[in-house]
N, C-alpha and C positions, 0 to 999 in steps of 0.2 A: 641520595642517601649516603650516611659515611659510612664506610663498610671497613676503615682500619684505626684502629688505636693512634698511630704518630700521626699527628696533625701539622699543619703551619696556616699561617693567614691568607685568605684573600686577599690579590692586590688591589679588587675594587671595594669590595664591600669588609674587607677587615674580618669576617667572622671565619671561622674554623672549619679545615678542606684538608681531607685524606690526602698524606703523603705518595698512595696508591694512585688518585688521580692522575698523576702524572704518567703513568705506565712506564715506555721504556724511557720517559726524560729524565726518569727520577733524577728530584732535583734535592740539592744541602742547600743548608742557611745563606748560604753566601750565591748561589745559582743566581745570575742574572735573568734569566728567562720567568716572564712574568705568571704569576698563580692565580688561579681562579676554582672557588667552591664549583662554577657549573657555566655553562654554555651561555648563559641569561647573561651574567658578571661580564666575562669575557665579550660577549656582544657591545653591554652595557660602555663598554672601560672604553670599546674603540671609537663609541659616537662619541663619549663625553671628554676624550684627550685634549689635552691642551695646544695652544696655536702652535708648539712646532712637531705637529704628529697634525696637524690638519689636513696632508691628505686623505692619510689614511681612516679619519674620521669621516671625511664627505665620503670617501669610499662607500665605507660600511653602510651609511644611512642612502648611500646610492643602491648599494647593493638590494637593499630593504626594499626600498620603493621601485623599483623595477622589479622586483620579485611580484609584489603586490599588483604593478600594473597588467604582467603577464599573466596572473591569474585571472583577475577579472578577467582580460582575453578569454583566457582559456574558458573559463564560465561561460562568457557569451558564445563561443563556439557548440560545448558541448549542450548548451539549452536549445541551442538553433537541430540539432542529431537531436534529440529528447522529442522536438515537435513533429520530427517523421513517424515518432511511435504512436504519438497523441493522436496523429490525423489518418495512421495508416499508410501513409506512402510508404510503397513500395521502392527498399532500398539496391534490390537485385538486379536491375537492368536501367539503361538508358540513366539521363540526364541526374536524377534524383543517385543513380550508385558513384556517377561520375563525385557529386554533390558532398556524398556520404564520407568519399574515400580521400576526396579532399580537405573535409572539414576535423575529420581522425589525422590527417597527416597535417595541420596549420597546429591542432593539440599538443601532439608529441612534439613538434618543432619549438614551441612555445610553453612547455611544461620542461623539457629536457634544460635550460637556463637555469628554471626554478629550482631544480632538484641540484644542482651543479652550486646554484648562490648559498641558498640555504641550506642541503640537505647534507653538504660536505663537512662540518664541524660536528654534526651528531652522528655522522657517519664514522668519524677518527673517535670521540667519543664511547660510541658502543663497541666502536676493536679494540680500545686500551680495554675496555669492561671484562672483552671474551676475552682479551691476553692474561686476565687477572684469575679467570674463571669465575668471575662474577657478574649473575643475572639482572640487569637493571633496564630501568624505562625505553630510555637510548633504544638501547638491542630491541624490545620489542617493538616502539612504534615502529623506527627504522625496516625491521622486517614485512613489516607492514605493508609501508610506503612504498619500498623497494616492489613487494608482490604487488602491487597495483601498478605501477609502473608495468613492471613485466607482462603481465595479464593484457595490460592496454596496448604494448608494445607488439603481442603477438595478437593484437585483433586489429591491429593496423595492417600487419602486413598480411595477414590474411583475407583483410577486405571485409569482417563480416565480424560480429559480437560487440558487447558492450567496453565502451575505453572507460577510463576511471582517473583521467589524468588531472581532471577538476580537485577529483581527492586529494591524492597525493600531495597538490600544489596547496591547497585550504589549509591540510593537514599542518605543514612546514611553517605556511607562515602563522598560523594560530601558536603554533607549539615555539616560534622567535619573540614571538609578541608577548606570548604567556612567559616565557623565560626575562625576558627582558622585565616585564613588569615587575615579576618575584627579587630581580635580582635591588629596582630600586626601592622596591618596599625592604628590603635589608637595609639598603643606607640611609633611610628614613627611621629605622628600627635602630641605628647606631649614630644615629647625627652628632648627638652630642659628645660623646665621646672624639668625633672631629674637630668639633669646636674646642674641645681642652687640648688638643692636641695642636692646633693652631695657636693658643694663647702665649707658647714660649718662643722668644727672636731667638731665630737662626745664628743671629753674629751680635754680641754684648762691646761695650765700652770697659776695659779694667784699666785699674791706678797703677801703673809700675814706677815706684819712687813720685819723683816729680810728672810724669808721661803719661799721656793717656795713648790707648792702644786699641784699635777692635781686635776679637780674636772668635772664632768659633765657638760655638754654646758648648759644645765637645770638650774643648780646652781648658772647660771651667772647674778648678782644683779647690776643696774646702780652705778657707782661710784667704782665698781673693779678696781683693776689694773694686766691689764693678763701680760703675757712676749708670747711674738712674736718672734720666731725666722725666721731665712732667710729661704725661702725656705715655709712657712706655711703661711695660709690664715689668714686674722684677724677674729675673731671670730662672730665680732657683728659692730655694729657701735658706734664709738669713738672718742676719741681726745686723739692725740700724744703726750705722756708727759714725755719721754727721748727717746731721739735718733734720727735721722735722717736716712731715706731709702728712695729706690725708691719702688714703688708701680707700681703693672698692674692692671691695673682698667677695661682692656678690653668686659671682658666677662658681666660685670656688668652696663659699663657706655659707651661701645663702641672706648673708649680712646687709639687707637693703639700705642703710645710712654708710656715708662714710669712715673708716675709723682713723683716727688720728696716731700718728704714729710718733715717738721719740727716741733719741740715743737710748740703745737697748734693748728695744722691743724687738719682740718676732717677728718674721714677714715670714708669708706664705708664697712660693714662686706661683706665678702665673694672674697675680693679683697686680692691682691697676695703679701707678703713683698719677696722683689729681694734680697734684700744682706746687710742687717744688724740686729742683735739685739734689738729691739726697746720694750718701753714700751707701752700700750695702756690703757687710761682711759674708761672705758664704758660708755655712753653716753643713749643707750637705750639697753633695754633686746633681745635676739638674737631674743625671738618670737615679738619682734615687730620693729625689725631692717628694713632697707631698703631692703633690699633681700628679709626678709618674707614678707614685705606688698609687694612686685613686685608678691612675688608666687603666694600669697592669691588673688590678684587684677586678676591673669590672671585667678585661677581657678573659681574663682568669673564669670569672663569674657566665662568663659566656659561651664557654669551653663544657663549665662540668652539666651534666644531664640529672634533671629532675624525674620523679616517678612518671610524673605521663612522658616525660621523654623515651625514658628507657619503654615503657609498656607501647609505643608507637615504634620504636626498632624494633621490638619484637614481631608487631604485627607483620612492617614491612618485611620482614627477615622470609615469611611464608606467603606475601602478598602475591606476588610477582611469579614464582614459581606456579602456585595456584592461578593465577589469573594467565597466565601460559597452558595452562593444560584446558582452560576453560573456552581457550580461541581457539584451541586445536580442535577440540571437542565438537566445537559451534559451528569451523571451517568443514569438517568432514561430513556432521549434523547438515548443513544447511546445502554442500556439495553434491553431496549424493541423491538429497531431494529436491533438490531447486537449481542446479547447476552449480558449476565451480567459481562464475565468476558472483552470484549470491552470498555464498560461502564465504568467499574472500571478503566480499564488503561487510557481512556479519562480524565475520572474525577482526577484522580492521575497529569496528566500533566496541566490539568488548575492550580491544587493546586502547583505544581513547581514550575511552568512558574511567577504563578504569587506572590512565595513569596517577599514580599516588602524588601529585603533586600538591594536592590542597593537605595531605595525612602528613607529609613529609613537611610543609610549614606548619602544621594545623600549633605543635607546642611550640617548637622554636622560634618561629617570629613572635607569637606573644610574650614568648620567657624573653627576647631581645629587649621589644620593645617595652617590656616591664621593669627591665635592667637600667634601660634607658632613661626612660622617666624617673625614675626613681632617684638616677644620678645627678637628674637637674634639680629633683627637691629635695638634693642632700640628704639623699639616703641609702646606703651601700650595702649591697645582698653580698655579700660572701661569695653567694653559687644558687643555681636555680633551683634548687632544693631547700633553702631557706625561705625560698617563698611560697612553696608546697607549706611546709612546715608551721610558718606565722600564721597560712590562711586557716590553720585549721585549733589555734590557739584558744582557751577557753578563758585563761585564765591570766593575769597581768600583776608583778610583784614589782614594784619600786623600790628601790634605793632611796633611800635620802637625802644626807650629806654629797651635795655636789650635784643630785639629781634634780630631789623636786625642791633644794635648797641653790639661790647663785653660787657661784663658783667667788664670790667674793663675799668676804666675812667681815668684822670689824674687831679689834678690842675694846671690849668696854671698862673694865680693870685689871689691874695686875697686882695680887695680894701676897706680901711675903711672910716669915714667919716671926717678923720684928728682929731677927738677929744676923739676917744672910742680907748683904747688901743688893738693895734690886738691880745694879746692873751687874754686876755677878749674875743675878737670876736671869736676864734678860739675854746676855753673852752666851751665856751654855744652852737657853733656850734655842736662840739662834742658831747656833751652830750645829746641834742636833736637826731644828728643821729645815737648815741647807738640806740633809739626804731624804726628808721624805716628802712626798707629793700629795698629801691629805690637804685638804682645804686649810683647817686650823695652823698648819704648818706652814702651809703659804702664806696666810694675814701675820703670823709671827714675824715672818719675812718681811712683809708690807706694811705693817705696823707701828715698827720699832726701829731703835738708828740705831743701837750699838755693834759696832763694827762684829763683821762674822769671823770664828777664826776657825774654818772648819780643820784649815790646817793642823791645827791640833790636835784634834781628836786620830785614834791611832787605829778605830775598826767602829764600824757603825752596824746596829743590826735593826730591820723593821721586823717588829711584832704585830703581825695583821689582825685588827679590831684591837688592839689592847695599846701599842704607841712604836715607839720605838729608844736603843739604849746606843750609847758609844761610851767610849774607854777615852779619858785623854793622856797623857806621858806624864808619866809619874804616879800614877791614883792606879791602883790594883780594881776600886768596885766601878761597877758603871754607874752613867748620868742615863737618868732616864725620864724619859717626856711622853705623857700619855693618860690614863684613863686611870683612876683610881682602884681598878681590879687590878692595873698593873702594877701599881705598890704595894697593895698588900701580899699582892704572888712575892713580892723580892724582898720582902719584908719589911718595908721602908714604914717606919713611926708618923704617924700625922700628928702636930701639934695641936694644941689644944685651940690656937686663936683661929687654924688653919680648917681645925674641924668643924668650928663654930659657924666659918667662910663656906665651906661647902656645903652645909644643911640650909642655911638660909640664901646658898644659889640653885640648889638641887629644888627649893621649895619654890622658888618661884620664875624655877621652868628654866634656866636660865643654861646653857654650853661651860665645860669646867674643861680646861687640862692641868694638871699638874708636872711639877717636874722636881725630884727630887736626886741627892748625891747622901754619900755618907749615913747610909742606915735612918735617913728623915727627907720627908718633900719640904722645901725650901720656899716654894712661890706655887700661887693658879693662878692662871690665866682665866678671863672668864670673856665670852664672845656674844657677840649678836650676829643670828645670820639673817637672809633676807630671800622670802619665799621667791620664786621665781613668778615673772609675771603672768606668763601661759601652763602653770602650775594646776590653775581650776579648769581651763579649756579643754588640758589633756585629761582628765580627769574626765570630767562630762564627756569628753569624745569618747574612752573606752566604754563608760557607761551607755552612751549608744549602741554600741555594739552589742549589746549584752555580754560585756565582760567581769568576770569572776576579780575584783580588783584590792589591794591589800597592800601596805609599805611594811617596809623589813627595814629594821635601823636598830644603831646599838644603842639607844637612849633609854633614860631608862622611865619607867612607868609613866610617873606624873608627866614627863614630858611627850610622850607617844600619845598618853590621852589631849594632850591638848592641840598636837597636830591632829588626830583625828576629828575633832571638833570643829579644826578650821577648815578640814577639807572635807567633812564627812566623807573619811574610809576608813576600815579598820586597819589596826597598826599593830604590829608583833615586835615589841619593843626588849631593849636589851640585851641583843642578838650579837654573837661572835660569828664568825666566818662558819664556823662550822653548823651555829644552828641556824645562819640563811638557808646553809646545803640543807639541812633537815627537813625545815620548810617548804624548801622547793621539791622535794620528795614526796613530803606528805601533802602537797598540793595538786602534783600530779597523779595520786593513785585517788584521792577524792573527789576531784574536779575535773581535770584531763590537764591536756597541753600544756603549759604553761611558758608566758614570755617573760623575764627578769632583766629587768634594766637599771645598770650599776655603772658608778663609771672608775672605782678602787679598784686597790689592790686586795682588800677586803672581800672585792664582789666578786674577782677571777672565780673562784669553785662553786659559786652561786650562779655565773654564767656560762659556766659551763655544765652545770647537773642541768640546766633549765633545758625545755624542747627547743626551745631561741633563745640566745643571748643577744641584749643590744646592749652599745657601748656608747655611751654621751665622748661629743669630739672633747670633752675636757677631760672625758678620762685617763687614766696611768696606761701605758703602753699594756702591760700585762693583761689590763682588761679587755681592752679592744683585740689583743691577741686570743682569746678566751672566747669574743662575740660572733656571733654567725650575721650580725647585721651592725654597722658602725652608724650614729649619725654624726654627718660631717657638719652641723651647725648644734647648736646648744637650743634651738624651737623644741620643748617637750611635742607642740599639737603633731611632731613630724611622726609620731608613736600613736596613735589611733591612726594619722593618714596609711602610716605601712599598712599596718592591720588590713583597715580595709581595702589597701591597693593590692595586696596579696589576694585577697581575697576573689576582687574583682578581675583579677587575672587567672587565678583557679578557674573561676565561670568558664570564662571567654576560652582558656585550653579543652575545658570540654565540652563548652557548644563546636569548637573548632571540630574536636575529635568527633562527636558526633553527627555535626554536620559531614565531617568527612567519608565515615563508614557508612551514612543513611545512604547520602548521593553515589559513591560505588558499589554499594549493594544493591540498591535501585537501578542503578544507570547498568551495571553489569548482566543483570537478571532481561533489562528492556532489549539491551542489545545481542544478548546470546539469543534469546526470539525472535530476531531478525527485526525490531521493533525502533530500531535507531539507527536511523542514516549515519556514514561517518563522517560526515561533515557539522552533523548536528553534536555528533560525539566530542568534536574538536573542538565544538562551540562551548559545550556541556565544561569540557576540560578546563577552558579558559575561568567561565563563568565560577567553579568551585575553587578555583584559586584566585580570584577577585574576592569573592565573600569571604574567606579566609583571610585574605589582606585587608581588608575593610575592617572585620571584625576584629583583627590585633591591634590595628593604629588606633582605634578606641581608646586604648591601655596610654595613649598619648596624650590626654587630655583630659583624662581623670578628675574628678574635681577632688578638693581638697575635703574632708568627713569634717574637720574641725573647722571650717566656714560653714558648711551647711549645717550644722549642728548650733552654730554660733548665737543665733537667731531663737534658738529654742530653748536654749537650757538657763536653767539659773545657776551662774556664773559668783563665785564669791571676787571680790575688786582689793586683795589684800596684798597684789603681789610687790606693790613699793614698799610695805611695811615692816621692817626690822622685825623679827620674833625673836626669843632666845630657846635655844636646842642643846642637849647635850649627845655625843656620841662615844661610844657608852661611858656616859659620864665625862667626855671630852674625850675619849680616845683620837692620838695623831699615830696615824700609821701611812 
């Protein structure tokens, strides 16, 4: 258990280990000497080192298995002393005491190894604990072990009572076994995150003038240009700046087709070039590329403690102290009436039975291996408490624009006011939607060729749900691009042909921006967007869940009714930034929970009033900054899948937990009655943190809600279909 605040990593298993651990090595960041959360790890690291540490690996696994064979030994010695009681021979004279005193001294000769192989790392172990003054596992079995030992040690040389060196020896190697096990069910619980961690080359190719040069992934400075060949990963994240390939994006963005890349485009470091030569510009440095902030975000996510976590340190915080006074109790208890060396074995099995090692995994391997999984199906928890939180969500508010709409638009016309010339109109469109990242603002981009001059413009401001305005040199009013509440706020005059344009696009349903200068709007823009294809999926999948489900968009009336029509949901149309927050307010005192999935800058205070924010990977940085869960692929079905993965990991923490506390309150009650061998105890011990491992790796193969749902629901098939949408009224923000 962590029993301090400053943490650092595991060198085997990567997850988070008290700086205290170390006692007096304490170690800094830079300390050579290797870190391990627990003795299992540290075991674990020495079998599985690489071929030039292979001594000391055959060591370890020698060490193991000679441990193992002198037990049994020692087993069959002390069952052969067991048959003298069975049969009544008489151990006090002649042949049979010769027997007796021999077969106690082949024990101690043959268990004293055992206690030396294995029992020396939990021995150094429980003395950092007492140097700390802290009560842990270690100290007590250890105490244990040691008094069985001793006990059998002075009935050796007394010639006469019962040895107990079987124990002690059972004890060790169950308790190597059970450590080890625990320790590789953690890197089973963080696999993948190895695997992204693997995906970036150590050493890159860059272009110096005419030269090619390898240099360390270290050395890689924004505005390089590496060379990529086919077959190799891109290094970092970048823009394409000769060549064209196809790109697997899979592992990184969930993208199962290839995507095609050209001069310009993004790349995402750690993602695959298929089949050509290409050059890459670097964009950001590897250590703070998309890949590393995913790493760093999950291990982050790994770090912080969820409500059953913390309610589990609490338990333990009195576990142990309590279950200390319960051995004492049971030793003095069972001493006094039954002898000392009854006592001792009593007390020995309370101290087994009741190590906390399955309570101590019981959340955090499930919160791992929940972290985990989720990360290969592109889906990023913030912190283990976000998935408390999602599991217990009632209620589900989408976004529109950008959500349950593609992130790709189209223009369908561009109307002016008969006296502003359109590329004029087109120009300053432009140039305003260089600064902002609304969808409509993007297809103006994508749309239209007249050259952008954002240089121009001399201050730019975004107006969230309403558009946004800039100044250019020489013009005192501002150009503004955006929604028709934002014209009549600045006072801007609509003309009469223009009025005429927007009643008969507002009528049939159709995306409006405007943009006007000089006290009048000058041109609209008028769009088609195009539902997304897994738009009815996700849909139907929260509806399985029995979820409370509703879209928030700033469109206005006519148009909110006719998305609700296509998707049968209701829809709260017309919405500013401020009445999404409203919404989400008065959703959550009506309903409960609620999760809000937006991917603007619009939805930032909408996903952040929400109990869970989630952040579409196309959203604006602000939003995902705002989100308590990112998806890193643009799959809506990945929003029922959470849901219900939260969920199903809820379960599994507290059958964990409950399995936990049934079994040592059961196992501790049997054996303070003298009612559990300590060998069955150490069996017991293994046995509740096996079930405990079993039942978190479940969380690893989860099926997907929106397949199995797939099959059942009726699905509307509209998602290739262009619609037309207004936000509010065309709003670009």
């Amino acid at each position: 258990m962590t029993d301090g605040a400053s943490t650092t990593d595991c060198d085997y298993c990567g997850l988070p280990v008290p700086r205290a651990w170390f006692g007096s090595r304490a170690v800094d960041e830079e300390s050579l000497q290797p870190r391990y959360c627990c003795y299992g790890c540290q075991f674990a690291s020495r079998v599985t080192q690489e071929s030039g540490e292979e001594g000391a690996a055959r060591w370890t696994l020698t060490r193991l298995g000679l441990a193992i064979f002198l037990t049994m030994n020692v087993m069959v010695f002390t069952m052969t002393l067991w048959s003298f009681d069975v049969y009544g021979v008489d151990q006090s004279t002649g042949t049979s005491a010769s027997l007796a005193g021999l077969l106690r001294s082949l024990c101690l000769l043959l268990s004293a190894p055992v206690l030396l192989l294995l029992g020396q790392p939990i021995i150094l172990s429980a003395l950092q604990a007492l140097k700390r003054g802290v009560l842990s596992t270690d100290i007590l079995v250890m105490a244990g072990v040691i008094a069985a030992f001793v006990y059998s040690v002075v009935s050796v040389i007394r010639g006469a009572g019962q040895t107990y060196f079987e124990v002690g020896c059972m004890v060790l190697v169950m308790m190597t076994l059970g450590r080890w096990l625990e320790a590789t069910s953690r890197i089973r619980a963080t696999e993948t995150l190895d695997e992204l961690e693997q995906l970036l080359p150590d050493v890159v190719t860059a272009e110096r003038g005419d030269d090619l040069c390898e240099i360390p992934i270290e050395e890689v400075v924004v505005s390089d240009l590496l060379r990529v060949q086919p077959g190799e990963r891109f290094p970092t994240d970048g823009q394409l700046e000769k060549g064209s390939a196809s790109v697997d994006e899979q592992l990184v963005t969930g993208e199962s087709w290839p995507v095609t890349k050209h001069p310009g485009d993004s790349i995402i470091g750690g993602t695959l070039n298929l089949d050509a030569q290409v050059t890459l510009r670097v964009t950001e440095r590897p250590s703070g590329g998309t890949l590393s902030r995913l790493i760093a975000a999950v291990q982050e996510a790994r770090q912080s403690q969820g409500i059953h976590q913390r309610l589990a340190d609490r338990m333990a915080s009195w576990f142990l102290p309590v279950v200390a006074m319960i051995a004492t109790a049971t030793f003095l208890g069972h001493g006094l009436n039954s002898g000392w060396g009854a006592g001792l074995m009593a007390a020995m099995s309370v101290l087994l039975v009741a190590c906390p090692c399955a309570l101590g995994l019981a959340t955090p391997l499930a919160a791992w291996c929940s972290l985990d999984h989720a990360a290969r199906k592109q889906v990023l928890f913030r912190s283990g408490e976000a998935i408390e939180k999602l599991s217990v969500v009632k209620a589900v508010r989408f976004d529109k624009t950008g959500t349950l709409t593609s992130d790709v638009a189209h223009i369908a016309r561009v109307h002016t006011d008969g006296h502003t010339d359109r590329t004029d109109v087109i120009t300053r469109a432009r140039s305003l939607a260089a600064t902002s990242t609304h969808i409509f603002a993007q297809t103006i981009l994508n749309d239209t060729e007249s050259p952008v001059a954002a240089s121009d413009i001399l201050k730019s401001r975004s107006l969230p749900g309403l558009g946004v305005e800039g100044c250019w040199d020489g013009e005192r009013a501002p150009t503004l691009l955006g929604s028709e509440k934002l014209m009549l706020l600045h006072g801007m005059e609509i003309p009469h042909v223009l009025r005429s344009v927007l009643d008969q696009e507002e009528t049939a349903g159709n995306a409006v921006t405007l943009i006007g200068w000089d006290v009048a709007v000058r041109g609209v823009f008028v769009f088609n967007e195009v539902l997304r294809e897994d738009a009815d999926d996700a849909i139907a999948g929260c509806r399985a869940l029995s979820l409370d489900i509703a879209i928030l968009t700033g469109d206005h009336e006519g148009r909110g009714r006719q998305i609700s029509s296509l998707l049968n949901v209701p829809v709260h149309a017309g919405l500013l930034p401020d009445g999404k927050l409203s919404l989400i307010r008065e959703t959550h005192q009506t309903v409960g929970d609620v999760a809000m999935i937006g991917d603007g800058i619009n939805d930032a205070p909408a996903l952040a009033a929400a109990d869970v924010g989630i952040a579409m990977r196309s959203g604006a940085d602000v939003s995902r900054d705002s989100a308590d869960i990112c998806l890193l692929s643009n799959d809506l079905c990945r929003i029922p899948w959470a849901i219900d993965h939260a969920r199903q990991t809820v379960r599994i923490i507290r059958q964990n937990l409950g399995w936990a506390i049934g079994y040592n309150s059961l196992g501790i009650a049997l054996a303070a009655f003298g009612w559990l061998h300590p060998i069955i105890a150490a069996a017991l011990m293994l046995v509740s943190s096996v079930v405990v491992i079993a039942n978190s790796l479940r969380l690893q193969s989860h099926e997907n809600t929106s397949q199995r749902i797939s099959g059942d629901s009726a699905t509307i098939r509209n998602g290739n279909t262009a619609f037309p949408s207004t936000s509010p009224q065309g709003a670009v923000s």
